[in-house]
DSSP file (Angstrom, degrees, kcal/mol; ACC not computed):
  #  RESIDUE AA STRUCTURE BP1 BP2  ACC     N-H-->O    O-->H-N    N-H-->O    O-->H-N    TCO  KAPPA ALPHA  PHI   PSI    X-CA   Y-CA   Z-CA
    1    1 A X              0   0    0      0, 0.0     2,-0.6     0, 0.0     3,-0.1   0.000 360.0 360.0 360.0 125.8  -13.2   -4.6  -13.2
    2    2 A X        -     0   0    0      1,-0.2     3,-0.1     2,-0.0     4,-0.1  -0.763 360.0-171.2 -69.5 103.7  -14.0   -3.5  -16.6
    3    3 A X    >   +     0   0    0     -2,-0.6     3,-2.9     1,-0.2    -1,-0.2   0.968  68.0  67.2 -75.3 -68.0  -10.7   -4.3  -18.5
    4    4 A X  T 3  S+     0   0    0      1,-0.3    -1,-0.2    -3,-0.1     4,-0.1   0.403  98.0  51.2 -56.6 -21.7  -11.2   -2.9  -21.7
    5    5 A X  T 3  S+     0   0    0     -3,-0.1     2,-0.6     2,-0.1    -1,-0.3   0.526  92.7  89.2-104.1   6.5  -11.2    0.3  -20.6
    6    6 A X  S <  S-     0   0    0     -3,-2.9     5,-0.1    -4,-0.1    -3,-0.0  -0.799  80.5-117.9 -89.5 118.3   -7.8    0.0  -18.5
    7    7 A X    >>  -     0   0    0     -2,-0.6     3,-3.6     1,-0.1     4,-2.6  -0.254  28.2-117.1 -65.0 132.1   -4.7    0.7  -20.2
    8    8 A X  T 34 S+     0   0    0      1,-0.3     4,-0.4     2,-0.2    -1,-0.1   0.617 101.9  73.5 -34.2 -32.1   -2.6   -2.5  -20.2
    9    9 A X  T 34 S+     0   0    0      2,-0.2    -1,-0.3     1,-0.2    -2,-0.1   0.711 106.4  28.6 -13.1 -62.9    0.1   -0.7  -18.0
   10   10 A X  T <> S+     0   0    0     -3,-3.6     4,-1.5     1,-0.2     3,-0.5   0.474 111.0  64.6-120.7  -5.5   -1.4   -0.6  -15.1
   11   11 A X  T  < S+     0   0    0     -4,-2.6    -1,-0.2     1,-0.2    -2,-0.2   0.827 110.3  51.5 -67.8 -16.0   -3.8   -4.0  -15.5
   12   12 A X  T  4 S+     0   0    0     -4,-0.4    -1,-0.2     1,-0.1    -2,-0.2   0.732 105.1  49.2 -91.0  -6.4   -0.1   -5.6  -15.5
   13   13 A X  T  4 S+     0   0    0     -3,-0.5    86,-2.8    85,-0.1     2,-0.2   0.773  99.7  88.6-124.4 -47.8    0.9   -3.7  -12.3
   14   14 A X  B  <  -a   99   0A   0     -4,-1.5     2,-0.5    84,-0.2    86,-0.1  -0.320  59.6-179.9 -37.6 113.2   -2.7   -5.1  -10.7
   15   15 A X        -     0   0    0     84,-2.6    86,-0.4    -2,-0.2     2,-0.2  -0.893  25.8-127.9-129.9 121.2   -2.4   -8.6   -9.1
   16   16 A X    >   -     0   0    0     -2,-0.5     3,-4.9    84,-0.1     4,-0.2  -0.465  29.8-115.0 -45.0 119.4   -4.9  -10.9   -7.4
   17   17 A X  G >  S+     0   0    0      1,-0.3     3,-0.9    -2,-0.2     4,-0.3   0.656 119.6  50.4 -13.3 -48.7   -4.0  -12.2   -3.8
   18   18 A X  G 3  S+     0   0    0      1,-0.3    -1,-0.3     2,-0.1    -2,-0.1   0.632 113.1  46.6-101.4  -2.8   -3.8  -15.7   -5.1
   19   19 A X  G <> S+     0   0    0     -3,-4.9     4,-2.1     1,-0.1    -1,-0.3   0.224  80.1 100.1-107.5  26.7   -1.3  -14.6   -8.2
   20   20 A X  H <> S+     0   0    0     -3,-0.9     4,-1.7    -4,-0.2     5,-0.3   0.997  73.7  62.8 -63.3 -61.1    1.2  -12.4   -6.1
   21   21 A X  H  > S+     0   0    0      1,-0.4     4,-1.2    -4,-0.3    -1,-0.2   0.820 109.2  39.8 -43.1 -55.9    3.7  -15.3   -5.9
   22   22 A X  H >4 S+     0   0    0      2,-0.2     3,-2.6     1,-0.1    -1,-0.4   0.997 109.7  59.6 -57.7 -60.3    4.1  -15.3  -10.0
   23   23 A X  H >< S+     0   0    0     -4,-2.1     3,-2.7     1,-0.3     4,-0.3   0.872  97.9  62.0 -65.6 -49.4    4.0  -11.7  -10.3
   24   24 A X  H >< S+     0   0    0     -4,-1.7     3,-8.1     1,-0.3    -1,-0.3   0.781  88.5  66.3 -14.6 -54.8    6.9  -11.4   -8.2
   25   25 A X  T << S+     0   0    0     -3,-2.6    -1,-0.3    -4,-1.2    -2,-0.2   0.477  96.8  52.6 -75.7   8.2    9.1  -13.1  -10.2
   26   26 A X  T <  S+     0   0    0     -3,-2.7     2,-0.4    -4,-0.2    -1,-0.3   0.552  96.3  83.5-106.4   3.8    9.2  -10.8  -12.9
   27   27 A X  S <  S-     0   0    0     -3,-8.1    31,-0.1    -4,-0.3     3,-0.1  -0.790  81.8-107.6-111.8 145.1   10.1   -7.5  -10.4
   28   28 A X        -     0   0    0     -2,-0.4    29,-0.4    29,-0.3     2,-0.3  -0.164  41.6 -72.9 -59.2 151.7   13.5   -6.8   -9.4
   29   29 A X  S    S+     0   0    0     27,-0.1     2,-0.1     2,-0.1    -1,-0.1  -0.571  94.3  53.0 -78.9 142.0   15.3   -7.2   -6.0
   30   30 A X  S    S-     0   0    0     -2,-0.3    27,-3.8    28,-0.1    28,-0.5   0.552  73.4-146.0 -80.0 152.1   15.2   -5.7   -3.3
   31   31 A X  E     -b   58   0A   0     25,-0.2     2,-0.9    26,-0.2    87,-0.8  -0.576  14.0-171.7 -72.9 111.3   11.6   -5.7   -2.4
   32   32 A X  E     -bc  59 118A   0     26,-2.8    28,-0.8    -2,-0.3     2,-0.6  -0.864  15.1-175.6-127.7 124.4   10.1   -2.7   -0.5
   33   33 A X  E     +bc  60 119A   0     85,-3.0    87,-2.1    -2,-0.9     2,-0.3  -0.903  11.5 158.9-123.8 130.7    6.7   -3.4    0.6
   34   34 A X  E     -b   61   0A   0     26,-1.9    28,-3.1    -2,-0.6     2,-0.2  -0.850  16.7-155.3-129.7-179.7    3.8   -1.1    2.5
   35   35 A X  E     +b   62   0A   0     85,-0.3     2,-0.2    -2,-0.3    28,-0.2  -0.918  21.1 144.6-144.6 158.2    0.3   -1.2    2.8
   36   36 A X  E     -b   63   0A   0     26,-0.9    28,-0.9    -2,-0.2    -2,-0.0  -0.920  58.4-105.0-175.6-161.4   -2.5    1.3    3.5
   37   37 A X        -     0   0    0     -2,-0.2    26,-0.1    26,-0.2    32,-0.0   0.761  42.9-166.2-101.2 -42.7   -6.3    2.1    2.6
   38   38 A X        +     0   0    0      2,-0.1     3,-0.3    -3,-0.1    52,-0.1   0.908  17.7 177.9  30.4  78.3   -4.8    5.3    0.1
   39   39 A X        +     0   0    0      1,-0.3     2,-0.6    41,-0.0    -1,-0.0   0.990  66.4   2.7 -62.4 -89.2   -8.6    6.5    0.1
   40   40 A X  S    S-     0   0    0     40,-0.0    -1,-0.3    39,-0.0   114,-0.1  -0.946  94.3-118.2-133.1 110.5   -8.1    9.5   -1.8
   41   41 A X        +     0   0    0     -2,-0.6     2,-0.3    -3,-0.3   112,-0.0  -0.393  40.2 169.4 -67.0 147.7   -4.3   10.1   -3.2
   42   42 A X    >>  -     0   0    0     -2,-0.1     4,-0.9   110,-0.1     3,-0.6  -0.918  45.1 -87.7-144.9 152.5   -2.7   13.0   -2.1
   43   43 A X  H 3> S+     0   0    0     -2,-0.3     4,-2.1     2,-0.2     5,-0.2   0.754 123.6  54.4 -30.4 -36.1    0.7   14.8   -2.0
   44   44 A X  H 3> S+     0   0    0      2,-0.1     4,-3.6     3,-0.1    -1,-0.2   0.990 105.4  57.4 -83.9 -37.4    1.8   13.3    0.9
   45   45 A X  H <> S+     0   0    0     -3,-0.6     4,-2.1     2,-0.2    -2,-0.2   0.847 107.3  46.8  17.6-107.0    1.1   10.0   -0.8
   46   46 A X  H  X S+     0   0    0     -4,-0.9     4,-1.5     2,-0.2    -1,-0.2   0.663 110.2  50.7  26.6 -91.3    3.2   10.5   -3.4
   47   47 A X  H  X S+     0   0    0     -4,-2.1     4,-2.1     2,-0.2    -2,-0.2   0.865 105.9  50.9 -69.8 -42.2    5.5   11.5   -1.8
   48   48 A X  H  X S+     0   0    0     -4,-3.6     4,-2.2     1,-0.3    -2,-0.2   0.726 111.6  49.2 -64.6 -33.1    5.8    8.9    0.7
   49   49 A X  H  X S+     0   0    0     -4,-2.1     4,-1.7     2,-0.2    -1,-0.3   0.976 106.2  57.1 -99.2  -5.0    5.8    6.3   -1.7
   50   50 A X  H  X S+     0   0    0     -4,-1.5     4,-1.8     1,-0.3    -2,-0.2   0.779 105.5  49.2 -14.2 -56.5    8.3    8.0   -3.7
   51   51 A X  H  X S+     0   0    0     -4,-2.1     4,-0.6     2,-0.2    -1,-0.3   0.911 111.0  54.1 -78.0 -43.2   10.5    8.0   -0.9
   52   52 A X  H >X S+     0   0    0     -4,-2.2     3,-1.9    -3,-0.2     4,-1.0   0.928 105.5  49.8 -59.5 -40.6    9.7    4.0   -0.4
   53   53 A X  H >< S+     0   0    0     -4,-1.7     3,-1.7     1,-0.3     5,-0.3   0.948 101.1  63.1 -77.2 -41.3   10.5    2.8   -3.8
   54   54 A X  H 3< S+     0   0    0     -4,-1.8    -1,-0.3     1,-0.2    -2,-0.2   0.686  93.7  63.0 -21.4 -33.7   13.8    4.7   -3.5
   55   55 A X  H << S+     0   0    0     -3,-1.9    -1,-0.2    -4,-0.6    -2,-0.2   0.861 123.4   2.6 -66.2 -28.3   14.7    2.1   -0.3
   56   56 A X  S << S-     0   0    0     -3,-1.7   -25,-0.2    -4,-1.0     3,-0.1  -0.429  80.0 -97.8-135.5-157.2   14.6   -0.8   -3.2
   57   57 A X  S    S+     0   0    0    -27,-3.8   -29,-0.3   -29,-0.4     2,-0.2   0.191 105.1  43.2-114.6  14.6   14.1   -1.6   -7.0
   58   58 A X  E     -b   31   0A   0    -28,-0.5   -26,-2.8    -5,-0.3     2,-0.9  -0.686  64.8-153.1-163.8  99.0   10.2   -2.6   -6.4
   59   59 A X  E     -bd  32  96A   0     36,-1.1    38,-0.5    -2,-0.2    39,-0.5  -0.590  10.6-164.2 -67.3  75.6    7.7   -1.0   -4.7
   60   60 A X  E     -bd  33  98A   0     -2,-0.9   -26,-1.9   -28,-0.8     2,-0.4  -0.266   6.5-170.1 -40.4 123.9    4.8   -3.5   -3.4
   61   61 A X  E     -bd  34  99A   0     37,-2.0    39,-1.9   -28,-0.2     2,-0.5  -0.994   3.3-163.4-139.3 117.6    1.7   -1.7   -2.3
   62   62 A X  E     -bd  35 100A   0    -28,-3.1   -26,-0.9    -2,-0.4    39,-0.2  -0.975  14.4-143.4-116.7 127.0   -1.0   -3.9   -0.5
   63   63 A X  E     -bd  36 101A   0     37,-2.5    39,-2.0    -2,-0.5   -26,-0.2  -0.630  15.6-117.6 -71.0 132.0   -4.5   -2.3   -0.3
   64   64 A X  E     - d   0 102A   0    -28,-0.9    39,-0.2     1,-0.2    -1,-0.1  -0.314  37.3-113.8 -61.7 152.3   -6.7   -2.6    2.4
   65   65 A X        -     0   0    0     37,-0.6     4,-0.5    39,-0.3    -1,-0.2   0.060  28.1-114.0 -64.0-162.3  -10.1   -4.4    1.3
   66   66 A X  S  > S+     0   0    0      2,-0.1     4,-1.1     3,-0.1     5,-0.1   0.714 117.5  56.7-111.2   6.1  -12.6   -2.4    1.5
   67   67 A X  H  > S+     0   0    0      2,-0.3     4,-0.6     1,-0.2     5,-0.1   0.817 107.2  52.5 -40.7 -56.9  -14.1   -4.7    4.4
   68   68 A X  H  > S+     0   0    0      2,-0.2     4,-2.6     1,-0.2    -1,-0.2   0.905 103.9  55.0 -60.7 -47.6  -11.0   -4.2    6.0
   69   69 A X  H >> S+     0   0    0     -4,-0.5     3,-0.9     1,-0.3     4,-0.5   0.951 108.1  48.7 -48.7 -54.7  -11.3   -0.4    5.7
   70   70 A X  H 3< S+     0   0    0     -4,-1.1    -1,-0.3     1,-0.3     3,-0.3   0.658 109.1  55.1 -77.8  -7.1  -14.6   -0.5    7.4
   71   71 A X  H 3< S+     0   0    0     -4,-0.6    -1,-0.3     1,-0.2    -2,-0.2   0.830  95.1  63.9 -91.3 -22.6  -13.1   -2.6   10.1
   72   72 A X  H << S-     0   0    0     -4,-2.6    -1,-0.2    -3,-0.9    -2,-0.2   0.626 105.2-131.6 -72.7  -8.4  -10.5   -0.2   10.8
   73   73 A X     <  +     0   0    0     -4,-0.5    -3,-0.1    -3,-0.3     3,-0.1   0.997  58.5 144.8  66.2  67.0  -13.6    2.5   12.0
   74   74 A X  S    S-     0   0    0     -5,-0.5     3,-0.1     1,-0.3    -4,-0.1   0.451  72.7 -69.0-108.7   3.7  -12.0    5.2    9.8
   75   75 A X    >   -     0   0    0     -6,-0.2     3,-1.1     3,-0.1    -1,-0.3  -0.167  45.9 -81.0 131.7 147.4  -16.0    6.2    9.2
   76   76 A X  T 3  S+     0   0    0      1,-0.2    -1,-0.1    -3,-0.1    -6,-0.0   0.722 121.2  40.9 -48.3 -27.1  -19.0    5.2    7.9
   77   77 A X  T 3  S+     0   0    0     -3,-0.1     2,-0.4    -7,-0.0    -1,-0.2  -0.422  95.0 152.6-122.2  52.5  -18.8    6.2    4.0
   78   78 A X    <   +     0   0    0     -3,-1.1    -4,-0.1     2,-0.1     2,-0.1  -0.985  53.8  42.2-126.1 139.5  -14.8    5.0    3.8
   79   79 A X        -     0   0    0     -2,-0.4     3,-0.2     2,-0.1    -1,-0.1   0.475  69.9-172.1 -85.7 171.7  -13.6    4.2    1.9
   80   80 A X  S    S+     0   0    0      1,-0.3     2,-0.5    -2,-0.1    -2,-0.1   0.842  81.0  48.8 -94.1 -42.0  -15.0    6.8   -0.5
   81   81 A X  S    S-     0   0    0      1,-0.1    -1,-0.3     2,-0.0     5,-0.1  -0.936  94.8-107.1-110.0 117.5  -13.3    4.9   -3.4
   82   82 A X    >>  -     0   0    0     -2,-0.5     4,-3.8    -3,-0.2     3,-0.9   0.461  28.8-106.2  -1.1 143.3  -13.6    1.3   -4.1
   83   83 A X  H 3> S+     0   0    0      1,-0.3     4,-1.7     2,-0.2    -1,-0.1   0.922 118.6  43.6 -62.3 -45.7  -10.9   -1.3   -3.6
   84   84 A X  H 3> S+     0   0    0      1,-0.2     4,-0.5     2,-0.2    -1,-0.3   0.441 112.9  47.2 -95.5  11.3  -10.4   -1.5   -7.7
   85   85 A X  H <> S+     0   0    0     -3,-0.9     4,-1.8     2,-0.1    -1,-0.2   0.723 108.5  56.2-105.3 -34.8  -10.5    2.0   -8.4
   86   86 A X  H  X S+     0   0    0     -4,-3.8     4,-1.8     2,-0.2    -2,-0.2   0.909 111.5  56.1 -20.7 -56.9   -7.8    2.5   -5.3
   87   87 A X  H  X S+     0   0    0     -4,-1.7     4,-2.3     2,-0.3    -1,-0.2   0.842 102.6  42.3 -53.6 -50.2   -6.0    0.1   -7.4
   88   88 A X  H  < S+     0   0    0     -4,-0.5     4,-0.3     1,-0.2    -1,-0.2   0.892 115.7  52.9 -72.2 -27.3   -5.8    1.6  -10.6
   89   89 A X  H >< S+     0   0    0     -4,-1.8     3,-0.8     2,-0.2    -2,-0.3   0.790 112.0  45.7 -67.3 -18.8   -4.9    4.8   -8.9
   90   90 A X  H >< S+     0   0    0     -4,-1.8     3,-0.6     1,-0.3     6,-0.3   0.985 110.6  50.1 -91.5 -45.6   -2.3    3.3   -7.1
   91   91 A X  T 3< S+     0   0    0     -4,-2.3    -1,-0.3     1,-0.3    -2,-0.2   0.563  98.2  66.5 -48.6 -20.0   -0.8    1.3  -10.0
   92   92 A X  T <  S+     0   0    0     -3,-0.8     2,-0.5    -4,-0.3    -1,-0.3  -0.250  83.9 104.3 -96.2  62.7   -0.6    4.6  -12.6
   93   93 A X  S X  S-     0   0    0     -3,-0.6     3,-0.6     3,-0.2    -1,-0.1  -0.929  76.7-143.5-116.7 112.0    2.0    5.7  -10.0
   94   94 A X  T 3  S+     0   0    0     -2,-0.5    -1,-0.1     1,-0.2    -3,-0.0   0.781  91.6  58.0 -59.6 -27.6    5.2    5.2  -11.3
   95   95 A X  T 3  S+     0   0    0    -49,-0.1   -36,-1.1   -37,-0.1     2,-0.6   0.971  89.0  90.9 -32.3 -71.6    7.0    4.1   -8.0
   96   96 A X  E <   + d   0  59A   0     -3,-0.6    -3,-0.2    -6,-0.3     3,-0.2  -0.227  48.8 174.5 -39.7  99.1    4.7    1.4   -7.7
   97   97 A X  E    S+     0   0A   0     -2,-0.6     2,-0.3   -38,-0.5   -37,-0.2   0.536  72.3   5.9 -76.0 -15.6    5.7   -2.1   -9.4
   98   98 A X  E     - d   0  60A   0    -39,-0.5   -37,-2.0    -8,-0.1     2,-0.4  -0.519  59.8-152.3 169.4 119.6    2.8   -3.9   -8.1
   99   99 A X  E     +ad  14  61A   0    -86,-2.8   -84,-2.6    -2,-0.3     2,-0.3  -0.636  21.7 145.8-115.1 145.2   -0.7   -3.8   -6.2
  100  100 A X  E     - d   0  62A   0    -39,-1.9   -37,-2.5    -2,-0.4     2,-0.3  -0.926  31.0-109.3-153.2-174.1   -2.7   -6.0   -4.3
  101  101 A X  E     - d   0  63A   0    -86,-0.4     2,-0.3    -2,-0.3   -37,-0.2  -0.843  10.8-174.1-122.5 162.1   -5.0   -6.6   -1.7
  102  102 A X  E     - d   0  64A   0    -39,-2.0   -37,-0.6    -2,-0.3     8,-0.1  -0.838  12.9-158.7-160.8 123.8   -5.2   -8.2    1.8
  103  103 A X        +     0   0    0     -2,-0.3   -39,-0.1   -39,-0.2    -1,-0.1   0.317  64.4 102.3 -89.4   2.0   -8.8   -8.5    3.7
  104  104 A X  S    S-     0   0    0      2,-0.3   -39,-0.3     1,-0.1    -2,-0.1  -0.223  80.4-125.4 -48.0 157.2   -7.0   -8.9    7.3
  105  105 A X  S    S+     0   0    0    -41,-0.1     2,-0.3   -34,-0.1    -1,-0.1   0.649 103.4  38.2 -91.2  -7.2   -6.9   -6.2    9.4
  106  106 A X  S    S-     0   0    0    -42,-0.0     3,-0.3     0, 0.0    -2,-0.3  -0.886  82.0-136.1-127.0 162.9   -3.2   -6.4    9.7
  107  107 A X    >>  +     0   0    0     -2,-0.3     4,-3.0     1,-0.1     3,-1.0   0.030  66.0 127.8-109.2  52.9   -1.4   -7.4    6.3
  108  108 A X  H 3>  +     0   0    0      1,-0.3     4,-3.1     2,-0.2    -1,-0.1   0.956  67.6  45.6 -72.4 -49.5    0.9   -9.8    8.5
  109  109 A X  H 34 S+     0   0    0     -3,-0.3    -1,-0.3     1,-0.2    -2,-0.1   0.201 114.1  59.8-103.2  45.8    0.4  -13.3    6.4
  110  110 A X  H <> S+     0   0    0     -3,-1.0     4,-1.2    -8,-0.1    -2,-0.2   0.580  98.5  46.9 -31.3 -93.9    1.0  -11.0    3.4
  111  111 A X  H >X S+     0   0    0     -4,-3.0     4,-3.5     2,-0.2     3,-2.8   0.962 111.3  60.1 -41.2 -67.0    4.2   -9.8    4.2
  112  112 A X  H 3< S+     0   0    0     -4,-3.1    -1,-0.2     1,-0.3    -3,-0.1   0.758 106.6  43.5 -17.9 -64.4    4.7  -13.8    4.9
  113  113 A X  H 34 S+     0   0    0      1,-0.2    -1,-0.3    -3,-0.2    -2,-0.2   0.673 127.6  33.7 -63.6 -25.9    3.9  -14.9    1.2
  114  114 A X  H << S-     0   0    0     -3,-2.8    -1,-0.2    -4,-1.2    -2,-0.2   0.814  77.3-170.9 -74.7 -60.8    5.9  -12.2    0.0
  115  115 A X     <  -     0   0    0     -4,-3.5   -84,-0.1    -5,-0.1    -3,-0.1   0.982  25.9-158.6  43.3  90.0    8.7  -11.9    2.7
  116  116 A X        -     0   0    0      1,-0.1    25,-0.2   -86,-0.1   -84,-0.1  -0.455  22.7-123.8 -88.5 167.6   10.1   -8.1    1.0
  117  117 A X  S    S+     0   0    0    -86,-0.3    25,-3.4     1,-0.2     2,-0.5   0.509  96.2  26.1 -82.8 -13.5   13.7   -7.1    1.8
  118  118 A X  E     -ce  32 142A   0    -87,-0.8   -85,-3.0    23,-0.2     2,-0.5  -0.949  64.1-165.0-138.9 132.2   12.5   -3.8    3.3
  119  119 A X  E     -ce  33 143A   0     23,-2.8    25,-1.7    -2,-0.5     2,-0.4  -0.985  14.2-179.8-127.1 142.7    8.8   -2.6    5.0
  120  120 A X  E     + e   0 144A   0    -87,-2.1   -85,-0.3    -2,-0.5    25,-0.2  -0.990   6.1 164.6-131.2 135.8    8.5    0.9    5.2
  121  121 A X  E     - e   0 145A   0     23,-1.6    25,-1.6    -2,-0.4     2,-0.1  -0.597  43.3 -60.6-122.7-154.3    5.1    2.6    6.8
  122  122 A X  E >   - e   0 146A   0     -2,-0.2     3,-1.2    23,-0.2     2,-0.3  -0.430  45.0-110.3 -76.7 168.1    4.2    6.1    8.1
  123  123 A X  T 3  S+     0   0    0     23,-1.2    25,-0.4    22,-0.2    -1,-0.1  -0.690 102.7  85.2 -90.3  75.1    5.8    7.8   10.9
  124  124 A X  T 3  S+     0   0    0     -2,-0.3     2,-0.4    23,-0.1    -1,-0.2  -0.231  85.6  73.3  33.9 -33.4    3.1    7.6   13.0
  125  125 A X  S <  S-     0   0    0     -3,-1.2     2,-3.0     1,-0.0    -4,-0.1  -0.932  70.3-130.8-141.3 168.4    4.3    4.2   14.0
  126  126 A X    >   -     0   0    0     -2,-0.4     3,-4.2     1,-0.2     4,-0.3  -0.562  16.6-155.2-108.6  88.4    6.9    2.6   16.0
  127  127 A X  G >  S+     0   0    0     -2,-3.0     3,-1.7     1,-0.2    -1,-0.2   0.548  83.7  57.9  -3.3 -65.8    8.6    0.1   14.5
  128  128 A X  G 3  S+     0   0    0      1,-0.2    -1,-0.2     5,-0.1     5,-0.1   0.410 104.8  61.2 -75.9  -0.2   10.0   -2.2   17.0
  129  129 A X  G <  S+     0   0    0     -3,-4.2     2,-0.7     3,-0.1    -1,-0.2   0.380  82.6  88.5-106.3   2.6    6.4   -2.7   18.2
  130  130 A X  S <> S-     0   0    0     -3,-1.7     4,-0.9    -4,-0.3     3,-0.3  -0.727  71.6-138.1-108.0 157.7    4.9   -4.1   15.3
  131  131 A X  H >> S+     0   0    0     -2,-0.7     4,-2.1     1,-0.2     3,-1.0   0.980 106.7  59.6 -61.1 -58.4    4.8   -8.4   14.4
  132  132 A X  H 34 S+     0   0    0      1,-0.2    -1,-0.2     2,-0.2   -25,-0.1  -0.578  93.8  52.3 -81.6 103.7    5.6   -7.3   11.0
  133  133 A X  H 3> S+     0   0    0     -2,-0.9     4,-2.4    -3,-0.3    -1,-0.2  -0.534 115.8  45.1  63.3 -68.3    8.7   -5.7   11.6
  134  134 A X  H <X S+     0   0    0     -3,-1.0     4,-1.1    -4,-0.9    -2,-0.2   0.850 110.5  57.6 -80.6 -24.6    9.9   -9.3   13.6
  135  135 A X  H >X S+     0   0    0     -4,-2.1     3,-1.3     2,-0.2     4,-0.5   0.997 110.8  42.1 -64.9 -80.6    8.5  -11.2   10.7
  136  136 A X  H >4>S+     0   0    0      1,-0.3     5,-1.6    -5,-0.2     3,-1.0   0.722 110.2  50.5 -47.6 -31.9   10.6   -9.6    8.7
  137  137 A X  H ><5S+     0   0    0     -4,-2.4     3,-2.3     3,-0.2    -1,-0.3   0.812  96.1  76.0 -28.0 -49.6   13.5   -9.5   10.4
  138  138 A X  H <<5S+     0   0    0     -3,-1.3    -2,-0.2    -4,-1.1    -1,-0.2   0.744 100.9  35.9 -40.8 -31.9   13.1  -13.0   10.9
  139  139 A X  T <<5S-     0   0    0     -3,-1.0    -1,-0.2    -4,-0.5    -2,-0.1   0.206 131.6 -84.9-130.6  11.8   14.3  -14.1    7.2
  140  140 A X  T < 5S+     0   0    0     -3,-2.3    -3,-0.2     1,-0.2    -2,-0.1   0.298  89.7 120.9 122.6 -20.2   17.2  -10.7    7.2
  141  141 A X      < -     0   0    0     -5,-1.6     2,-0.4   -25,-0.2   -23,-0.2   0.217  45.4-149.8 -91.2-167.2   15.1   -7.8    6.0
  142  142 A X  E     -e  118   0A   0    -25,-3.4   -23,-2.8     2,-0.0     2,-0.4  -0.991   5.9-124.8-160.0 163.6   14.5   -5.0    7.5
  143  143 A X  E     -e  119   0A   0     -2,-0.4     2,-0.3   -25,-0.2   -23,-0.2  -0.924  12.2-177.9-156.8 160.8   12.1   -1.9    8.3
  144  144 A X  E     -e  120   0A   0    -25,-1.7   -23,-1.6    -2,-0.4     2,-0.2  -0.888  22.4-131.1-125.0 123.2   12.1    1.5    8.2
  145  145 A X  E     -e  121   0A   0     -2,-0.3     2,-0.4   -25,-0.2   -22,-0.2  -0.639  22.6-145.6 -82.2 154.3    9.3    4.4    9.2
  146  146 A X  E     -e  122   0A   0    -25,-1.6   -23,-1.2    -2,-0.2     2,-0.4  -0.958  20.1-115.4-132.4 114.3    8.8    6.9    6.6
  147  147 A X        -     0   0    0     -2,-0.4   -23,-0.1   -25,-0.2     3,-0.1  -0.638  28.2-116.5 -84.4 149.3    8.0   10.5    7.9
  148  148 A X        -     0   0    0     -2,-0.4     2,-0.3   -25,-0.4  -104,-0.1  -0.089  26.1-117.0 -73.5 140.8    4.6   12.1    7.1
  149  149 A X    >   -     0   0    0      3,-0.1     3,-0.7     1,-0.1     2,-0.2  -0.653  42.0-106.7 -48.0 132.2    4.4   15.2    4.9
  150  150 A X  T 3  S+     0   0    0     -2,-0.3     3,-0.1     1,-0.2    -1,-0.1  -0.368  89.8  15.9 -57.6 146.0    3.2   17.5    6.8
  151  151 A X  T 3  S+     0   0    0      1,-0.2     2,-0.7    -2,-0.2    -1,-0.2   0.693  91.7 120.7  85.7   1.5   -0.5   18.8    6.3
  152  152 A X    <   +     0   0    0     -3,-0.7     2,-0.3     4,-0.1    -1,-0.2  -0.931  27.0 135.2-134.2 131.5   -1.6   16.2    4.4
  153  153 A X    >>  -     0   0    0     -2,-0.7     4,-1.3    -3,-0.1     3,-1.0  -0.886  53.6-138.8-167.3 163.1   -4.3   13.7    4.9
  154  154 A X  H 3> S+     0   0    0      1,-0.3     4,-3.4    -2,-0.3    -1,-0.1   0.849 119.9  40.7 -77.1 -28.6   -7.2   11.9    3.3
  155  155 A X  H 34 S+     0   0    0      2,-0.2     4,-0.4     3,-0.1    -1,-0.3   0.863 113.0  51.6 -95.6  -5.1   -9.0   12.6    7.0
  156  156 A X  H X> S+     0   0    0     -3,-1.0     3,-1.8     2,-0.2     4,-0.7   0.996 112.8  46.6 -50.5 -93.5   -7.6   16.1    7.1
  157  157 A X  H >X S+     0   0    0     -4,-1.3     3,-1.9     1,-0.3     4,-1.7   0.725 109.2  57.6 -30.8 -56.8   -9.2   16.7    3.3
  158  158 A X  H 3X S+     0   0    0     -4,-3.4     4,-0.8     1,-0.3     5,-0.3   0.819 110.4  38.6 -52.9 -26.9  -12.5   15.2    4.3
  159  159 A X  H <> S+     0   0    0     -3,-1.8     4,-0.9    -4,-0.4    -1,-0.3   0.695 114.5  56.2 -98.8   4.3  -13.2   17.5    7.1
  160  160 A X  H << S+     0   0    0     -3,-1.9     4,-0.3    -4,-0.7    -2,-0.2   0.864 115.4  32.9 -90.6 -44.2  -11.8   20.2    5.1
  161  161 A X  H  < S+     0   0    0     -4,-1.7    -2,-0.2     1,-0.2    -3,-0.2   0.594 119.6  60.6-100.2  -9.9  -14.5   19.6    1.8
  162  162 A X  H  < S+     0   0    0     -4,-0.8    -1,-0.2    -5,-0.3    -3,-0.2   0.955 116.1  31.0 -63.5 -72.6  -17.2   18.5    5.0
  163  163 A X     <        0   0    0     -4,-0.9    -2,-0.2    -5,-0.3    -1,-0.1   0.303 360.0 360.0-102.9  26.9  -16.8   22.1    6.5
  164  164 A X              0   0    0     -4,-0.3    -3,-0.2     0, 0.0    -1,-0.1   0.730 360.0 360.0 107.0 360.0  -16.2   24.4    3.7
């Protein structure tokens, strides 16, 4: 990452895996942490993490690698944008308090090092079936599904600018 041409703002809102633990300590409590690939941002996006950082006083946003992305089979030329340019977009979002990354396919011993008050994803999934969910739970916290804007999505927008 080319520093010098990133406004300090959002290089402070960018954290390396192995410095989460410090960066923490400067964002208020409670904690709301999600994760996703956030390819190409979009309105629903947005909105959705809008609506997460509202649950708490800090949103935490962990980025798929982009290793991870290709392990998830979301297609052969995904991600379209690069794990540090994901980053910076995700970081000028004012919601956002703080980005990272996690090269799992699930962002389970994340969450651990972290252990947020609140994990919020899409609605698309069912809470009570996922390990992070009990993980959190475990230590008091809790989590919440977030429903989808309609109409919007990064694979929706590729098959749209694909056929025209």
């Amino acid at each position: 990452m080319n520093e010098t041409e990133i406004p300090s703002a959002l290089l402070r809102k960018i954290c390396q895996r192995q410095d989460v633990a410090s960066a923490l300590s400067s964002l208020p409590r409670p904690w709301v942490f999600t994760n996703g690939v956030f390819d190409v941002l979009h309105r629903g996006h947005v909105v959705y993490l809008a609506q997460a950082r509202e649950l708490g006083a800090s949103l935490i946003v962990a980025l798929n690698t982009d290793a991870s992305v290709r392990r998830l089979g979301k297609g052969e030329d995904r991600p379209l944008n690069n794990a540090t340019d994901r980053a910076i977009v995700m970081a000028s979002q004012q919601s956002v308090g703080l980005v990272t990354w996690f090269d799992e396919d699930t962002p389970l011993q994340l969450i651990g090092e972290i252990r947020p008050d609140i994990l919020v994803k899409g609605g698309d999934y069912v809470m009570e079936t996922l390990p992070e969910t009990a993980l959190v739970q475990s230590w008091g916290g809790h989590a919440v599904a977030l429903p989808f804007v309609s109409g919007y999505s990064t694979t929706g927008l590729l098959q749209k600018i694909r056929t025209g």
